[in-house]
C-alpha positions as CSV (number, residue, x, y, z in Angstrom):
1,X,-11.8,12.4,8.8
2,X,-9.6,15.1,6.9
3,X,-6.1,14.7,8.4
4,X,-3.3,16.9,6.5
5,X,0.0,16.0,6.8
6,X,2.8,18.5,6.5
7,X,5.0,17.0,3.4
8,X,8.9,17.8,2.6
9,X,7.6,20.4,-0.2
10,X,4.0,21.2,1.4
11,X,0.8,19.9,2.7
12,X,-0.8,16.8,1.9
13,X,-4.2,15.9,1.8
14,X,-5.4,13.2,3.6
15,X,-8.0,11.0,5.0
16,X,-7.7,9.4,8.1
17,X,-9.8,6.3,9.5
18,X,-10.1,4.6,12.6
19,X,-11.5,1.6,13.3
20,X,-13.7,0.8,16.5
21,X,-12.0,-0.1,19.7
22,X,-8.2,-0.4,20.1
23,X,-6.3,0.2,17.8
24,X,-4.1,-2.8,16.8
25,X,-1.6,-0.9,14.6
26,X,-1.3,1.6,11.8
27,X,-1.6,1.7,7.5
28,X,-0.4,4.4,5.2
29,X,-2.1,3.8,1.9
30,X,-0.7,4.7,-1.0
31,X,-2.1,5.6,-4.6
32,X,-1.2,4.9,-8.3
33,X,0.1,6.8,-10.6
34,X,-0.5,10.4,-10.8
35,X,0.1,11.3,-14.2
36,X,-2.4,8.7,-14.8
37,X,-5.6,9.6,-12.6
38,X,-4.5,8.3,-9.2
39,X,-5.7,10.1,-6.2
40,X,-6.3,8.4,-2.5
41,X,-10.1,8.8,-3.8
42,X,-9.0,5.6,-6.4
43,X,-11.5,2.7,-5.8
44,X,-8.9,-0.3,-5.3
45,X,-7.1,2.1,-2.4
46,X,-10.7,2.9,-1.1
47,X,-10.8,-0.8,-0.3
48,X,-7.3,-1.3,0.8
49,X,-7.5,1.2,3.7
50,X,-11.6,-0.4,4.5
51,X,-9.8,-3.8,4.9
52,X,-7.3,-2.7,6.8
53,X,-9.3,-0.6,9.2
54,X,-11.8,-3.4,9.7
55,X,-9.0,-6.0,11.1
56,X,-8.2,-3.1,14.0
57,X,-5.0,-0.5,11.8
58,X,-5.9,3.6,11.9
59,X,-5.7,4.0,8.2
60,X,-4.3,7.1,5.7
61,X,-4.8,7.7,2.6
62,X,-3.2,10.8,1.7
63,X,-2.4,12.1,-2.5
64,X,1.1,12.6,-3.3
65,X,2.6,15.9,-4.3
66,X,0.7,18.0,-6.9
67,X,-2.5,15.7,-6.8
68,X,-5.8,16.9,-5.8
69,X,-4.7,19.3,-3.1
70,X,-1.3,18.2,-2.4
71,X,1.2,21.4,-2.4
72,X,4.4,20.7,-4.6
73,X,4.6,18.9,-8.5
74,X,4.8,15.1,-9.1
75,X,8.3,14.1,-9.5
76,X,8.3,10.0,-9.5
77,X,10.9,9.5,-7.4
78,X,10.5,11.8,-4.2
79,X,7.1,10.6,-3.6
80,X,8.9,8.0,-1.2
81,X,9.6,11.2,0.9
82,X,5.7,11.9,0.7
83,X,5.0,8.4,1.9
84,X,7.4,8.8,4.8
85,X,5.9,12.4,6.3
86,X,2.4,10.3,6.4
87,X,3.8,7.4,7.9
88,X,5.7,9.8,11.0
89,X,2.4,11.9,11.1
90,X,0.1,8.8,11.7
91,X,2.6,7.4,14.5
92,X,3.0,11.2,15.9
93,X,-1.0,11.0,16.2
94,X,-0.7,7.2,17.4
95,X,2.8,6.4,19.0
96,X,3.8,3.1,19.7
97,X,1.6,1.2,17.3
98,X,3.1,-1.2,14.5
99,X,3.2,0.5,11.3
100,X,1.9,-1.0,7.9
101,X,2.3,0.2,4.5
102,X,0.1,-0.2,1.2
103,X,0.2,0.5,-2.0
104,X,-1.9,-0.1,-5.3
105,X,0.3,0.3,-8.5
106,X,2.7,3.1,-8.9
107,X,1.6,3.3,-4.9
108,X,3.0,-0.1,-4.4
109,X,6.7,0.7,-5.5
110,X,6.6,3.6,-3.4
111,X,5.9,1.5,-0.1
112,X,8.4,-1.0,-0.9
113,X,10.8,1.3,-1.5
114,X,10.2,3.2,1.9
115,X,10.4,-0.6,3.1
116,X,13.9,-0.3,2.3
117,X,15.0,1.9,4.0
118,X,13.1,2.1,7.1
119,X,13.3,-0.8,9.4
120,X,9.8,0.8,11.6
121,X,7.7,-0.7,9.0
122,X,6.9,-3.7,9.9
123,X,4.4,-5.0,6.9
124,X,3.6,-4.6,3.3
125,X,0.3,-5.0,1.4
126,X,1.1,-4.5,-2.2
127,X,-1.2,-4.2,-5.2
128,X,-0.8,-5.1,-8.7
129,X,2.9,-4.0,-8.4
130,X,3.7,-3.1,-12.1
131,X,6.1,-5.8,-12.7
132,X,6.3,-5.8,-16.8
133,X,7.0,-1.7,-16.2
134,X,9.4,-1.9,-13.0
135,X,12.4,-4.1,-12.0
136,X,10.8,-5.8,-9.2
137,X,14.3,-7.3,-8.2
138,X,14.5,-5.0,-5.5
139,X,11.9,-6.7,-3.6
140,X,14.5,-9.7,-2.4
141,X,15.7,-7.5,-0.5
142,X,12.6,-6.6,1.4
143,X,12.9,-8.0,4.9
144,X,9.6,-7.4,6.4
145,X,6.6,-9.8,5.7
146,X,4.3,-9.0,3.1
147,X,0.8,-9.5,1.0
148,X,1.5,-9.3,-3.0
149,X,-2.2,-8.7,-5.0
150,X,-1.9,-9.1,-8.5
151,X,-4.0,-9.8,-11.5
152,X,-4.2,-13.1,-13.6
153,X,-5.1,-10.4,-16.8
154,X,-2.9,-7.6,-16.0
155,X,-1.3,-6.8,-18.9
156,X,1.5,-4.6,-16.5
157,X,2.4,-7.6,-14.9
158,X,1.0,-11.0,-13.6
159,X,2.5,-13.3,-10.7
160,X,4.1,-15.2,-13.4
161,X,5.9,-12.3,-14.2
162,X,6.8,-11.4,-11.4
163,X,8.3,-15.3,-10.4
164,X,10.1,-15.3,-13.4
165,X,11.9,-11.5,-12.4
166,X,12.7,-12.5,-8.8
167,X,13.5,-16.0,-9.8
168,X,12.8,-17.2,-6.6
169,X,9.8,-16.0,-4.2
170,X,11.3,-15.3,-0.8
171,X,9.3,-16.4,1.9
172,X,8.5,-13.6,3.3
173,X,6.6,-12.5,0.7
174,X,3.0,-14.0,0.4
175,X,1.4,-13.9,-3.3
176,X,-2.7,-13.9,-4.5
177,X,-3.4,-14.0,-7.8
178,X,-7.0,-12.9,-8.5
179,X,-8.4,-14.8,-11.4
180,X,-9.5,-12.9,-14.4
181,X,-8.4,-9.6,-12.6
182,X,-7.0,-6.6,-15.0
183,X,-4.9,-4.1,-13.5
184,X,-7.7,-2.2,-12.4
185,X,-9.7,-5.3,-10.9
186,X,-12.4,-4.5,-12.6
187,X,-15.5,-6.4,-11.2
188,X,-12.9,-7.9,-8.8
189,X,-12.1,-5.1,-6.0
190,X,-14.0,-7.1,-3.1
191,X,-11.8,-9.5,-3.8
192,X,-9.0,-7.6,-3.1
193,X,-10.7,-6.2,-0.2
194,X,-11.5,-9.8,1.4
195,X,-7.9,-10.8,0.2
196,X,-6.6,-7.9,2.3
197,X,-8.5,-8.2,5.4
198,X,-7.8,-11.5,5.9
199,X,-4.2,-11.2,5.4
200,X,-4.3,-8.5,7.9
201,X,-6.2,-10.5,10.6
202,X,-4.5,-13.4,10.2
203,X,-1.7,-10.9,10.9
204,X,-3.0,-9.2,13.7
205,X,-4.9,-12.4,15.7
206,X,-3.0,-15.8,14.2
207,X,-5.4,-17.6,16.6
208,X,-8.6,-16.7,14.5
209,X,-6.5,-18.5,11.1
């Protein structure tokens, strides 16, 4: 269902989904880059927020500033603030459930970043974090457990890349590395689904792992 969330410079479009029963938390998805296509309509975030709906979270995908709908210009930086009016809308709509945030790409800097600063997230699902384009050093310093998706092929960073970066993998942070996978997963996005969805119900029911 359409669900709009009002953003620090407008309105963001957005797509809300609810999975059957009880809800067992909540998932802000994020998207990649705008200035290179990236919408919440992108493929890989498609399958992000399925996963996560179908192991019990209400998911949103919403666009960031200036993309297909969205009031206001992309900036690259204040997007964070974008990602943090979706986050307080979904738990306005749904208060007192645990709150998750993903990200594919550009998407998945956003959400660690938000991370970061606010200690009410309590999880991280992030995929194909650009490693060879971003200092990923940052992400030592992110408390809260957390998936890591990349790509054995992707050319904007691989898990080896990102080892050598962080020079040592804290242990809160859980890594996949899809074999074969570009940046884009091509012919590999159930994969990331499935890798998704059972990192989240492993999550949300240890007793079914």
């Amino acid at each position: 269902m359409q669900f709009d969330v009002s953003g620090p410079v407008g309105r963001l479009l957005g797509e809300m989904e609810e999975p059957e029963g009880i809800p067992k938390g909540l998932a802000i998805v994020c998207h990649p880059h705008p200035l290179h296509g990236g919408s919440m309509g992108n493929t890989v975030v498609m399958r992000v927020a399925r996963a996560l709906r179908s192991a019990g979270l209400v998911s949103l995908r919403f666009n960031f500033r200036g993309v297909g709908g969205s009031e206001g210009d992309h900036d690259g930086a204040q997007e964070v603030e974008d990602a943090s009016a979706a986050a307080l809308a979904l738990q306005a709509r749904h208060p007192g459930l645990p709150l998750w945030a993903a990200g594919y790409s550009f998407g998945s800097r956003i959400v660690s970043e938000l991370a970061l600063r606010d200690a009410g997230v309590e999880r991280l699902v992030l995929i194909a974090f650009p490693a060879a384009l971003y200092d990923p050093s940052f992400l030592a310093r992110v408390s809260q457990p957390s998936l890591i998706v990349m790509g054995e092929a992707d050319t904007f960073g691989t898990a080896s890349d990102l080892r050598r970066k962080l020079h040592r993998l804290p242990p809160q942070l859980e890594l996949v590395e899809i074999q074969g996978a570009d940046h884009f997963f091509r012919s590999r996005t159930p994969l990331v689904e499935e890798a998704v969805r059972r990192y989240a119900r492993a999550a949300l029911e240890p007793s079914r792992e």
